[in-house]
C-alpha positions in Angstrom: -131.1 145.8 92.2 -128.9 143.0 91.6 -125.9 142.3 94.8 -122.5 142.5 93.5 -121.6 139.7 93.2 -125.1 137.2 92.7 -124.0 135.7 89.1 -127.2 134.7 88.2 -126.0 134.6 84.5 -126.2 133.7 81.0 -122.8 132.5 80.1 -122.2 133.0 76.4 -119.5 130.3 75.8 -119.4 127.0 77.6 -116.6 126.1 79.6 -115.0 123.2 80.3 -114.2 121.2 83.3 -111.0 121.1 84.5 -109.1 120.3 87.5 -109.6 123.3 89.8 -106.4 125.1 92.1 -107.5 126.7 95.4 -110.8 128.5 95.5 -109.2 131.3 96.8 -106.6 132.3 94.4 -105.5 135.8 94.0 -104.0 137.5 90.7 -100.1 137.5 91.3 -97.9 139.6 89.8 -96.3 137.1 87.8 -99.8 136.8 86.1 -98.6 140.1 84.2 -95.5 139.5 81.8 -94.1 141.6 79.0 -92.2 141.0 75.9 -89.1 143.9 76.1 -87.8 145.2 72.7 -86.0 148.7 73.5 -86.2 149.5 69.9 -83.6 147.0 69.3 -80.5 148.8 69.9 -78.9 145.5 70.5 -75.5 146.7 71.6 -76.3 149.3 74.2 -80.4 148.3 74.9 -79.9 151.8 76.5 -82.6 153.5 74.2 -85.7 152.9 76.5 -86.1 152.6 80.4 -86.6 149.6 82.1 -90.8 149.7 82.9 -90.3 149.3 86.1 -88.6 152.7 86.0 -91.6 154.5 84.9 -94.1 153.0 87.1 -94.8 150.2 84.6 -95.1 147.2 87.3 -94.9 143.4 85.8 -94.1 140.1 87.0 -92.1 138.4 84.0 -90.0 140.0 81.6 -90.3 137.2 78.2 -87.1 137.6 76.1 -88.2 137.3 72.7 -87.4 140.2 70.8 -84.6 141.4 73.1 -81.9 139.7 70.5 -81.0 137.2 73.0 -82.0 134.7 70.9 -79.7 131.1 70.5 -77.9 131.9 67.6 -77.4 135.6 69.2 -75.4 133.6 71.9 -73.7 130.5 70.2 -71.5 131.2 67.5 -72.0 127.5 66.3 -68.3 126.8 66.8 -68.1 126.2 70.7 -67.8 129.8 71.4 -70.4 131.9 72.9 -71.1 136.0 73.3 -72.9 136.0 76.4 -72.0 140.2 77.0 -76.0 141.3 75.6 -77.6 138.2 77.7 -75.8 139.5 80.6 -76.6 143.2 79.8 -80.3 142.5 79.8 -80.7 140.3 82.9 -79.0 142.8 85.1 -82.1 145.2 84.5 -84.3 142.6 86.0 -85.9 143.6 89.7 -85.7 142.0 92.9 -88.8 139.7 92.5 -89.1 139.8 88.5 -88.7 136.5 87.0 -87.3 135.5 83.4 -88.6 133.4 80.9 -86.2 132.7 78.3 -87.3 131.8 74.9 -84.7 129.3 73.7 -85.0 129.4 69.6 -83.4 129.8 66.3 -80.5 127.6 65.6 -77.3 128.7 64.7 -76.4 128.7 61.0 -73.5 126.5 61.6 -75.8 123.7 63.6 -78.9 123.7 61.3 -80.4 121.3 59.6 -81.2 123.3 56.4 -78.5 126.0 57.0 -79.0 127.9 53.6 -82.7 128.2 54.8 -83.6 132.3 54.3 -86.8 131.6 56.8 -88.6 134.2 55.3 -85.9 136.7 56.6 -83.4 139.4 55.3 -80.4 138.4 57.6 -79.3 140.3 60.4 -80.4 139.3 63.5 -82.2 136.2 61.9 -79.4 134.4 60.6 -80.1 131.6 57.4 -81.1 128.1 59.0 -82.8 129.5 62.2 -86.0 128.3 62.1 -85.1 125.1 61.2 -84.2 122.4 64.0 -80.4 121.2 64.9 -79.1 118.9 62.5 -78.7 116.2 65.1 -82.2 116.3 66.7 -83.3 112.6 65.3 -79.5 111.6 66.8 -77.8 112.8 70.1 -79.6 116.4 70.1 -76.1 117.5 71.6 -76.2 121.0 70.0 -79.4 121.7 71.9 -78.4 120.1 74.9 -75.1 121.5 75.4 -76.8 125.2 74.5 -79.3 124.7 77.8 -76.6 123.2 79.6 -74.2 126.5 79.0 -77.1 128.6 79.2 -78.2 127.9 82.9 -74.4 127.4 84.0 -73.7 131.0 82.8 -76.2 132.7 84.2 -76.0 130.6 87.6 -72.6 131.4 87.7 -72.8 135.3 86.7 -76.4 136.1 88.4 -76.6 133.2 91.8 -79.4 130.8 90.8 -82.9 131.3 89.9 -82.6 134.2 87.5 -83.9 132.1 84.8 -87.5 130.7 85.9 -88.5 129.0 82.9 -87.3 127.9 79.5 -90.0 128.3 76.8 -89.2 125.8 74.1 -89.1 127.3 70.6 -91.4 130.2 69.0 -94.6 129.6 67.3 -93.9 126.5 65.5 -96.3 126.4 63.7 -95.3 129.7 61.8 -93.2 128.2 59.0 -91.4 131.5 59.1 -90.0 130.8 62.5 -90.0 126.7 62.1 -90.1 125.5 59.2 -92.1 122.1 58.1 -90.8 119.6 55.7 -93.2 120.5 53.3 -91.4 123.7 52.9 -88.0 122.2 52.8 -87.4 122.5 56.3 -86.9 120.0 59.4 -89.6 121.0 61.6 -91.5 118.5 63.1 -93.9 117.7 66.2 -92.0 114.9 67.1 -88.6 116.6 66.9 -90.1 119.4 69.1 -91.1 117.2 71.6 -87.4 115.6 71.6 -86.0 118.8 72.2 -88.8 119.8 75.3 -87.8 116.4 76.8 -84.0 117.3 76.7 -84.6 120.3 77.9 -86.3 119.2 80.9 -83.7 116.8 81.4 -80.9 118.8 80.9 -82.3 122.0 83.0 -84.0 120.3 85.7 -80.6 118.5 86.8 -78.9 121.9 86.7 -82.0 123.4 88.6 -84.1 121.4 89.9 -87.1 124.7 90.0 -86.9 125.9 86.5 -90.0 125.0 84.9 -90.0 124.3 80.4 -92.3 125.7 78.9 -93.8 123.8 75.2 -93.2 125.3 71.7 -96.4 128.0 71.9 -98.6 127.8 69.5 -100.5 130.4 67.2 -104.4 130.6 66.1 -105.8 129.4 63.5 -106.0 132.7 61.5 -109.0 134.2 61.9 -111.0 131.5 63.6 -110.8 131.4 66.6 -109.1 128.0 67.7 -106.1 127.1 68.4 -103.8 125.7 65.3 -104.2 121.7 64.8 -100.0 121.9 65.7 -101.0 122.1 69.3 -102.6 118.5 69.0 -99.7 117.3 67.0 -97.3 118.4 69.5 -100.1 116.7 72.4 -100.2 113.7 70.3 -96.1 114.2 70.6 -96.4 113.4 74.0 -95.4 117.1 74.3 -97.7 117.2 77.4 -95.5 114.7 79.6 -92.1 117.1 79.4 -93.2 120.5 79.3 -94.4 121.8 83.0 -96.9 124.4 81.1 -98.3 124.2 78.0 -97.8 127.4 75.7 -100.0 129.2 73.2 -100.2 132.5 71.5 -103.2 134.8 72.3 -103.7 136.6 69.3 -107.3 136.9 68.3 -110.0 138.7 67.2 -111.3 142.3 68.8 -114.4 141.1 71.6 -114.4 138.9 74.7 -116.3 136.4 73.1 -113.9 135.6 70.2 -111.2 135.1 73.0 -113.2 132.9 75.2 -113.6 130.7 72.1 -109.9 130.6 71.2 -109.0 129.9 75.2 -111.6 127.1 75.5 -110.2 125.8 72.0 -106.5 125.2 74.0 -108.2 123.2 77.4 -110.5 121.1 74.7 -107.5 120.1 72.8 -105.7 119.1 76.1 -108.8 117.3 77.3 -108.8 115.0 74.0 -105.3 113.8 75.3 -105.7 114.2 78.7 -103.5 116.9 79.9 -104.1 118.6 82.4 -100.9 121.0 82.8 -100.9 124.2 83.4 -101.5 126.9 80.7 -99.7 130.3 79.5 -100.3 132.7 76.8 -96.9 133.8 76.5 -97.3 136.4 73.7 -100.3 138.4 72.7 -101.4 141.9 71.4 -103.7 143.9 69.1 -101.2 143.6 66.5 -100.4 146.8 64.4 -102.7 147.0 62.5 -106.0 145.8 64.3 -107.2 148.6 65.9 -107.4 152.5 65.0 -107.0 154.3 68.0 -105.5 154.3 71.8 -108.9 154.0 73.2 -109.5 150.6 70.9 -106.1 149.6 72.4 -106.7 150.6 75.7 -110.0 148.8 75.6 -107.9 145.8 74.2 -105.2 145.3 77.1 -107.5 145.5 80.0 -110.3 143.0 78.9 -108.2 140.8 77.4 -106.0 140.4 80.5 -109.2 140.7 83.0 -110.7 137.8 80.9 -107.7 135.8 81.1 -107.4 136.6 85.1 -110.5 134.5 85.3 -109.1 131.4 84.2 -106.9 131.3 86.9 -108.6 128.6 88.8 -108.1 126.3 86.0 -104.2 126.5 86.0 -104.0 129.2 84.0 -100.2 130.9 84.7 -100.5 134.8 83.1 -100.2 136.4 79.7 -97.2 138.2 78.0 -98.0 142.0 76.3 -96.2 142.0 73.0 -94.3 144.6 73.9 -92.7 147.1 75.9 -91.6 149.0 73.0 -92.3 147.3 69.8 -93.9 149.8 66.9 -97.5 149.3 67.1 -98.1 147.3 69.9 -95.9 149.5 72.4 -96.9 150.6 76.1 -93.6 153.3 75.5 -93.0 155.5 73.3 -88.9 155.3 72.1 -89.4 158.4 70.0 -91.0 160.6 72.6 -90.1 158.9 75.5 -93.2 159.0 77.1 -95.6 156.0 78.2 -98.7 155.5 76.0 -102.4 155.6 76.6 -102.2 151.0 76.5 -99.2 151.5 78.8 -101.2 154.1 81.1 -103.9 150.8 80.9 -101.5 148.1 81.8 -100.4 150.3 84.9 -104.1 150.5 85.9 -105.5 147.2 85.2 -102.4 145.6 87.5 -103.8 147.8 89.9 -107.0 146.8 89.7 -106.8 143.2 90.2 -103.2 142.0 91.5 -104.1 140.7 95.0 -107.7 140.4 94.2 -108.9 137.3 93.9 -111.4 136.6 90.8 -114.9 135.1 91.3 -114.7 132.9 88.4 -114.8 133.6 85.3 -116.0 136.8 83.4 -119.9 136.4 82.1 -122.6 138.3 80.8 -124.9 139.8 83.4 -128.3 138.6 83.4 -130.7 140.7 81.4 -128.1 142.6 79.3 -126.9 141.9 75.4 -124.0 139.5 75.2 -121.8 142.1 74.2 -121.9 143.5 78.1 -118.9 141.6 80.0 -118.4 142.0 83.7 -115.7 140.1 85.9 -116.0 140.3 89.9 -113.4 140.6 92.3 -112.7 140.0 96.1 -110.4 141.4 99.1 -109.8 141.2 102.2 -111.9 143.7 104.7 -115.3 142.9 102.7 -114.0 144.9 99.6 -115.9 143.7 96.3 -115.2 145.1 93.1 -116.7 144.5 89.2 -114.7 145.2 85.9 -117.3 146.0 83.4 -117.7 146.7 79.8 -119.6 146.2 76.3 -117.9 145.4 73.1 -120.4 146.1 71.5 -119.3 150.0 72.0 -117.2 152.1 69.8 -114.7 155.0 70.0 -113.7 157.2 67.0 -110.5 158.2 65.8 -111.4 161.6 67.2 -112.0 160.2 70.7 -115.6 160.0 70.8 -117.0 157.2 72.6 -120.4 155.3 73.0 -122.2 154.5 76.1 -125.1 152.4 77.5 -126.7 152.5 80.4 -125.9 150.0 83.1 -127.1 149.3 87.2 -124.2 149.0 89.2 -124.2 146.4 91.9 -125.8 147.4 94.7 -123.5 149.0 97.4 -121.3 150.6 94.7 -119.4 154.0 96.1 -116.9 154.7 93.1 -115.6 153.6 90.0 -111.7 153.3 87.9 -110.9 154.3 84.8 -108.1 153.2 83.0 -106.7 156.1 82.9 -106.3 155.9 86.9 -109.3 158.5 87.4 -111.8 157.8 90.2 -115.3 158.4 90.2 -118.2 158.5 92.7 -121.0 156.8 91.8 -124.4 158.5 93.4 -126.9 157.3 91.0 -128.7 153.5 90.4 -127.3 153.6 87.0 -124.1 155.1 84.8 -122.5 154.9 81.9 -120.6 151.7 80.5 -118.5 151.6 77.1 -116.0 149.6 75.3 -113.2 150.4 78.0 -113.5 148.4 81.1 -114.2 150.4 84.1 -113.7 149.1 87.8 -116.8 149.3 89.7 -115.6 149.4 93.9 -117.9 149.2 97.2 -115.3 150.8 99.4 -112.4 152.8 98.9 -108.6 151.4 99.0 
């Protein structure tokens, strides 16, 4: 029988070389962010509770969706609403951090400001995913929106309350910024502009806050990351922005994700960057998956496999969401968390404070379909997430299993529905929900 932690392994996807952050780094709670909807009641965001209320523990809360958006806030005219912004960070927790997703221009400061964007109205306003109108001149509009931004909330909340600025939204969505080949102003070059002034304008307001680059999408179904996350490295994109951003929405198995990760640090690697790296929106999407078991399955190896890139400077990952309609950890109808949510709950459990053993592999003598991810703690406790995707679970709730040796000195195993389990035999059960293997109980 193998020891727990001899990785004597096939690895399916190659990896590449990067520069390396302390051996020993643990999974911080920042490493676990969320995207925060609360069914869009926009005025009174009093429809759902705060996560943290529920026992729903993260690190960052990401703003997107919360209709705090730029034109939400600046009336284009030199006046600014700041009563929702305001409402929303006072539910942030002692030791939470905010990322604020600075997008969507105001109608009245657009560059194409009859654009539709692909929207009805309402809270997406004509002309919002198209750049300011003076980007290729002074960029004042943007400027002086980053500028009031951090003075506001410095003034109203005491400094700090906003950790990082992430530039823009998917950018390469024309929906959200749209290219000149679609009669829009969107551009690489004018992104990077508007990273570099908002570096400069931030950082002399707050030295700490960290800007984030315009994150970028897949390639639809394939696996890499869109050729706009060169075009915003061959920007320059790479010497302004403190982290590099993409969009972690993929395809169902490990594999798949390890492809699209690798695809981000090989792009950086052609132009040399070596930043640090944050998938700061991700999800099954609604319609991926059929049932909570698929979505619990989802969650917890997507953000276990991610947790093993953190010795390559990679930051966390934001769920997509809280409580948006068919992605959601909550339920705003029932008002009751959800099997993914019970998931999240668990899988921060698991591994915050743990530090990973690299990266997530195949174990030797299994199909590739088998994933397993070790973990360390202090006092000699060892731990082993493990799973096969290869596994299904039916609508009904039926589930298949293989057979699978547990490292030697294992005493129990997690579920991720928080249930704990002895293990007495040399082998048990493994399926397409990640289980947490333990050799000592905490």
């Amino acid at each position: 029988m193998r020891t727990l932690f001899a990785i004597a392994v096939a690895v399916v996807i190659s990896l590449p070389i990067l520069p390396c952050m302390n051996a020993q780094t643990t999974v911080p709670s920042t490493f676990f962010a969320m995207d925060i909807n609360k069914n869009n009641n926009v005025d009174g965001i009093t429809n759902d509770p705060w996560p943290t209320q529920v026992g729903v523990s993260f690190g960052v809360y990401r703003t997107l969706g919360s209709a705090i958006k730029w034109s939400d806030i600046d009336n284009g005219n030199g006046t600014y609403n700041w009563t929702r912004l305001d409402a929303w960070l006072s539910q942030v927790q002692s030791g939470q951090l905010v990322m604020f997703t600075a997008y969507w221009t105001p109608t009245l400061e657009s560059g194409v400001p009859t654009d539709p964007c692909g929207h009805s109205g309402g809270l997406f306003p004509a002309g919002g995913c198209d750049l300011p109108s003076d980007v290729d001149t002074t960029d004042q509009y943007w400027k002086t929106f980053i500028s009031e931004l951090l003075n506001h909330v410095i003034n109203t909340f005491g400094s700090d309350k906003i950790s990082a600025i992430e530039v823009w939204n998917e950018p390469n969505n024309s929906s959200e910024c749209d290219p000149p080949a679609d009669g829009g102003n969107c551009t690489p070059a004018r992104l990077a502009r508007m990273t570099a002034d908002a570096k400069t304008v931030a950082k002399a307001i707050d030295p700490n806050i960290l800007i984030i680059s315009p994150p970028v999408t897949e390639n639809a179904g394939t696996g890499q990351i869109d050729n706009f996350f060169n075009e915003l490295l061959a920007a320059g994109i790479a010497g302004d922005a403190d982290i590099l951003g993409f969009h972690g929405y993929s395809g169902p198995s490990a594999s798949y994700w390890i492809t699209l990760i690798n695809s981000v640090y090989s792009d950086m690697a052609t132009y040399g960057a070596t930043n640090p790296v944050y998938d700061t929106e991700g999800s099954y999407g609604p319609d991926m998956l059929t049932n909570s078991d698929e979505d619990q399955a989802f969650l917890a190896s997507y953000y276990l496999i991610q947790a093993g890139y953190l010795s390559q400077k990679f930051e966390g990952f934001s769920w997509y969401g809280w409580d948006f309609a068919g992605t959601n950890l909550w339920d705003f109808t029932n008002g009751v968390i959800l099997p993914p949510g019970t998931a999240y709950v668990n899988v921060y459990q698991w591994i915050v404070g743990a530090h990973p053993v690299g990266q997530c592999f195949n174990p030797s003598g299994y199909p590739t379909s088998v994933w397993a991810c070790n973990y360390t703690r202090s006092g000699g406790f060892q731990a082993q997430a493990v799973w096969d995707d290869s596994q299904t679970c039916s609508d009904q709730g039926t589930c298949t299993f293989r057979m699978y040796a547990p490292p030697a000195g294992t005493v129990a195993y997690r579920d991720l529905n928080g249930g704990l389990h002895s293990v007495a035999t040399s082998n048990l059960m493994i399926g397409l929900k990640p289980i947490f293997l333990e050799n000592q109980s905490r």
